[in-house]
N, C-alpha and C positions, 0 to 999 in steps of 0.2 A: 795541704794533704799530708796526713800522717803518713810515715813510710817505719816497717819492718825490714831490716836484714838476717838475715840467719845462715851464720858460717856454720856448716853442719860438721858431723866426724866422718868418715870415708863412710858409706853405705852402700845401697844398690840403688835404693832409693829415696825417694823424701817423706813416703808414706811410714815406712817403720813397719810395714805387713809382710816383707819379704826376711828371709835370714830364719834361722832353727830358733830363734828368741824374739819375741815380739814386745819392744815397750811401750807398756798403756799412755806412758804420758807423752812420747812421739807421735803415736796414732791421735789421740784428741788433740794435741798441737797444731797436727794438720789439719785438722777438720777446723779447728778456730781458726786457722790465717785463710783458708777458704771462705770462711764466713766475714770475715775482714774482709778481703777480698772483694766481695759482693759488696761490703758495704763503704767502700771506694777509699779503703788504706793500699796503700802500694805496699807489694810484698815483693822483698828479693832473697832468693836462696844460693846459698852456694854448697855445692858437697865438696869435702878436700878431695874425694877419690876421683869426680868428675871433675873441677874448675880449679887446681892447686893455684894459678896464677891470681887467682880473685882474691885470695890467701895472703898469697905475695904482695901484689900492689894495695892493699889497706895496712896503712901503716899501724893503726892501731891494733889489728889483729894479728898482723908478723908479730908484735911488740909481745903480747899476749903469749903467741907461740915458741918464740924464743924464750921465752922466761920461765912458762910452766907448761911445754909443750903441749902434747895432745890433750890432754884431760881436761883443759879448761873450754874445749868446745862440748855442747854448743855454744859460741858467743851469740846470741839474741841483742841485736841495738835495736831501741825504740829513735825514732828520730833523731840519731845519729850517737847518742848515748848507748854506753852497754847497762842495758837492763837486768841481766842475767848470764851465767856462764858457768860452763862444766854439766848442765841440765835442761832439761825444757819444762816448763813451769808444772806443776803439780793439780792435784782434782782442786785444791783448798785456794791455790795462785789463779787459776785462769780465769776467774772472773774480775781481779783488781786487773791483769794485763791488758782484759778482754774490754776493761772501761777507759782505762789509760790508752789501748789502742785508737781508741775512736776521740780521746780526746773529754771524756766524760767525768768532770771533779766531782770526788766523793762530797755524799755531803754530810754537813759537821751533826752530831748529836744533839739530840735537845736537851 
């Protein structure tokens, strides 16, 4: 089973609809790992404002934070790798993610 993590940056929530600024590529984010979701990837979310200790005990992401503090979240691992960080993937990104999620190799040109 594919697994997503996503160490978020402090929020209110995970949707990205709450807050005086709404960002487009939060809000589709989460509509994609919901859809993932359904399609039986494990999704884990962390927000620093709610879960700072999920922060703490991955050493990779302490590692991360320490060095280039907050701005390099969000950290996105795809099956244990970081796939992205400091963003959440874009309109032009989330369909290679959305392949890579499920485990789906491009295929080569003819």
């Amino acid at each position: 089973m594919k697994t997503i993590q996503v160490y978020d940056p402090p929020m209110c929530c995970s949707t990205g609809i709450c807050g005086p600024s709404v960002d487009p590529d939060l809000v589709n984010f989460a509509a994609m790992l919901s859809q993932l979701a359904n399609q039986g990837v494990k999704i884990e979310r962390q927000n620093l404002g709610q879960k700072p200790m999920a922060f703490a005990q991955n050493a990779v992401v302490k590692t991360f934070l320490e060095k280039e503090g907050t701005t390099v979240l969000p950290l996105i691992f795809l099956d244990g790798e970081v796939y992205m960080k400091g963003r959440y993937p874009n309109h032009d990104e989330r369909p290679a993610f959305f392949r890579a999620a499920l485990g789906v190799q491009e295929e080569a040109a003819a």
